[in-house]
C-alpha positions in Angstrom: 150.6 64.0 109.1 149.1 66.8 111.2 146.2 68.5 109.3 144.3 72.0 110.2 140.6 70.7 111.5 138.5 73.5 111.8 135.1 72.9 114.1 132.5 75.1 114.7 130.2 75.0 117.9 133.4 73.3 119.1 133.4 74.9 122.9 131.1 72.5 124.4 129.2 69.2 124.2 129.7 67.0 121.5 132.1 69.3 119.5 134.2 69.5 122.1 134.6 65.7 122.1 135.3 65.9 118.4 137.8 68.8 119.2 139.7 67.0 121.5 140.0 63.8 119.6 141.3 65.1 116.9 144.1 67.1 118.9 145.0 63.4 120.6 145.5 62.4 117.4 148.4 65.4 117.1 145.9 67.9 114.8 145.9 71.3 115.0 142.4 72.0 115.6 140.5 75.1 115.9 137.1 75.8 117.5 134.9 78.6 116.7 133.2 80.3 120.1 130.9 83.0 120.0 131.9 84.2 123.4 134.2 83.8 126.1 137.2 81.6 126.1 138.5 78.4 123.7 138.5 75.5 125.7 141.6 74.8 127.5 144.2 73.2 125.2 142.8 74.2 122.0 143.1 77.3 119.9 140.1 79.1 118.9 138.3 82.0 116.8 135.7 84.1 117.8 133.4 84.1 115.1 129.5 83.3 114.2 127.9 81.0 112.0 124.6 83.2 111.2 127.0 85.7 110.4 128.8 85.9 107.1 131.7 88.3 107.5 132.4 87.2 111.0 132.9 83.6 109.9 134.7 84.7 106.7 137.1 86.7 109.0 137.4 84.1 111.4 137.8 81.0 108.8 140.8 83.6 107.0 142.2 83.9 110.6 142.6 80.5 110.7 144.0 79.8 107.4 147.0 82.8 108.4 147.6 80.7 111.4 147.4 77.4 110.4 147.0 77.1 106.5 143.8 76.0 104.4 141.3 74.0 106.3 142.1 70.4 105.7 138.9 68.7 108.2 135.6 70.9 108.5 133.5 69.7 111.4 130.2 71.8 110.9 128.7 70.9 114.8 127.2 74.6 115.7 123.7 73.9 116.0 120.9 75.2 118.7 117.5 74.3 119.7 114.3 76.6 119.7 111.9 73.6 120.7 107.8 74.7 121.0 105.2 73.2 119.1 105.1 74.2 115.3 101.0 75.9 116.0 102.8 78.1 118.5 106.1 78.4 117.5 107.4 81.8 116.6 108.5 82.2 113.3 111.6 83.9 114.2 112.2 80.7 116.4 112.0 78.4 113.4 114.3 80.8 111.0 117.1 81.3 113.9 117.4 77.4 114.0 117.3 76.9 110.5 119.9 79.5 110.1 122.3 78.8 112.4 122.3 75.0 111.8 121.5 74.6 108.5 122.3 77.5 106.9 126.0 78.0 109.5 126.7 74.9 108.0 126.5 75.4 104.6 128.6 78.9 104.9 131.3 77.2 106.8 131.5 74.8 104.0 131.6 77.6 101.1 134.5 79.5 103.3 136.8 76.3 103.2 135.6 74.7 100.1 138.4 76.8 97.8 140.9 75.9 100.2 140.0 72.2 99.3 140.0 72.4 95.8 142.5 73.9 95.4 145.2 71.4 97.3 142.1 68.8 96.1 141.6 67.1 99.0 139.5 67.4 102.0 137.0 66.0 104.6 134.4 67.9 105.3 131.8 66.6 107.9 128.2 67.7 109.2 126.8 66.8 112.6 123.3 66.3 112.0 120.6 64.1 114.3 118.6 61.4 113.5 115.5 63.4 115.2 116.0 65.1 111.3 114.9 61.9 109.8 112.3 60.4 112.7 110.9 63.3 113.3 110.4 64.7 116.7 107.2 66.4 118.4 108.1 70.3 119.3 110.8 70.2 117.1 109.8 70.8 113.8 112.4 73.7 113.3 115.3 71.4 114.6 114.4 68.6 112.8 113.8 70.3 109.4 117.4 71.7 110.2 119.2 68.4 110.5 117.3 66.5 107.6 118.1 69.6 105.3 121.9 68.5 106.1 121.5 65.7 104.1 120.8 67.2 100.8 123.5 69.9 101.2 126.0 67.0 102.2 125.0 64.8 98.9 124.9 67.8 96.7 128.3 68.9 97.7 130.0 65.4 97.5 129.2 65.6 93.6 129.9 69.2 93.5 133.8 68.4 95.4 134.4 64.7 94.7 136.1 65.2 91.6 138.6 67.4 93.7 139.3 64.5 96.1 137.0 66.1 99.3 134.4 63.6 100.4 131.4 65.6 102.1 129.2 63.1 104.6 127.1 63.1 107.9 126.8 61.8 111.5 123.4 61.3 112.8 123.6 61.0 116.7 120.9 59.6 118.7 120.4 59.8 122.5 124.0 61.6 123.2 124.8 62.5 126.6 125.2 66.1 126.7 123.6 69.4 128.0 121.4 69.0 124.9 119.2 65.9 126.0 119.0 67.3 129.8 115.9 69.4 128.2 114.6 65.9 127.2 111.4 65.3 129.5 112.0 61.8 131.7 109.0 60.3 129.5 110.0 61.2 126.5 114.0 60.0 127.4 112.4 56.4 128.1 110.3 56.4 125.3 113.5 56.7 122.6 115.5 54.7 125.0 113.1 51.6 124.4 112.9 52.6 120.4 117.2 52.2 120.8 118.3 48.4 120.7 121.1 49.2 122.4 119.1 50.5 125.6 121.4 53.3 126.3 122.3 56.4 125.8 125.7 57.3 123.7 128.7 59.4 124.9 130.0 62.5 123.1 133.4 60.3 122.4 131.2 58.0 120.7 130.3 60.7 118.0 133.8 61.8 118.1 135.1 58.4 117.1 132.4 58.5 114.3 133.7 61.7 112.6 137.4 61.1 112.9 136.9 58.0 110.8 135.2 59.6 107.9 138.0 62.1 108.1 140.2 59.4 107.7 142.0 57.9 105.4 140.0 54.8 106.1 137.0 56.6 104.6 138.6 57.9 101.5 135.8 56.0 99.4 132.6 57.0 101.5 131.3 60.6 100.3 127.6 61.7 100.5 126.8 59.1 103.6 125.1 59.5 106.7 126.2 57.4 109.7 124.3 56.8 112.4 126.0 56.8 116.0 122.5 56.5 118.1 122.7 52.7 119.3 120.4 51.6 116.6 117.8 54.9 117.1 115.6 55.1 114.0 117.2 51.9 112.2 116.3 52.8 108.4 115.8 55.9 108.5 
């Protein structure tokens, strides 16, 4: 049965992998872009996630379109890296904001939408540089581990209403993203990853679309790691 997936950050990267694989599967799925144009193919909303009203509008868009929000894919994230003795505050609250605090807002918009048809998958891309730790990213990091809180405090909040709320935590992902990532610093996590490789953005896709499954109709408040082994324990 075709369900309304909503994805934010979906115009790019690894959203745009998750975007796509869930319109293979014959979803209607809708990205959030700040700018410019939805990705070919897919249907989109211009909105932002460090602004309340414009993703309130553009989550309500969405629901007039397509109906409640059965799939949220919270993926819009950035990166402000510097070291934390020189790191402008404003540096550390814009990260914190748009990919902690987005995510959390885009969860709140949908949630009623949930309860009230009382099921729902809701999903957060997070990182496992949120529970390693990572050296110039102390605002990025502190982001993506914060996900994990707001994902177990909202499976007990929504799990009597059938919604299951977990988390991905990619590793090494091929993408714009790790192009930043200094040749010394890519070969260092590469020999902490057992799998010696990096991951694809359809890797991560695959990840998400099962616990948006029915397959995962039991799993709420877990992280899954997609990062070839990257940070085993953490």
């Amino acid at each position: 049965m075709s369900r309304t997936v909503l994805i934010t950050g979906g115009n790019r990267g690894i959203g745009l992998s998750i975007a796509r694989s869930f319109a293979e599967d014959g979803d209607k799925v809708v990205v959030t872009h700040r700018s410019g144009e939805p990705p070919e193919g897919l249907a989109g909303v211009r909105c932002d996630v460090t602004d309340s009203e414009s993703l309130q509008r553009g989550v309500r868009e969405v629901e007039e379109r397509f109906g409640p929000v059965e799939v949220l894919v919270a993926n819009a994230g950035i990166t402000r890296d510097g070291l934390s003795p020189m790191m402008r505050e404003e540096d550390f609250v814009e990260v914190i904001d748009t990919n902690l605090v987005g995510a959390f807002r885009a969860a709140r918009l949908v949630a009623p939408g949930m309860i009230g048809a009382k099921r729902g998958r809701i999903v957060f891309v997070s990182s496992v540089m949120g529970f390693m730790g990572s050296p110039g990213q102390t605002n990025y990091a502190a982001s993506k581990s914060g996900m994990l809180g707001l994902a177990r405090s909202l499976a007990w909040e929504l799990g009597k209403r059938n919604i299951t709320v977990n988390l991905v935590t990619p590793g090494l992902i091929e993408t714009d993203m790790i192009k930043e990532v200094s040749g010394k610093r890519r070969t260092g996590l590469l020999d902490q990853t057992p799998l010696r490789r990096t991951g694809t953005p359809d890797e991560v896709a695959d990840a998400v679309r099962f616990l948006a499954s029915d397959a995962a109709a039991y799993i709420t408040g877990a992280a899954l790691p997609v990062s070839g082994g990257l940070a085993m324990g953490h």
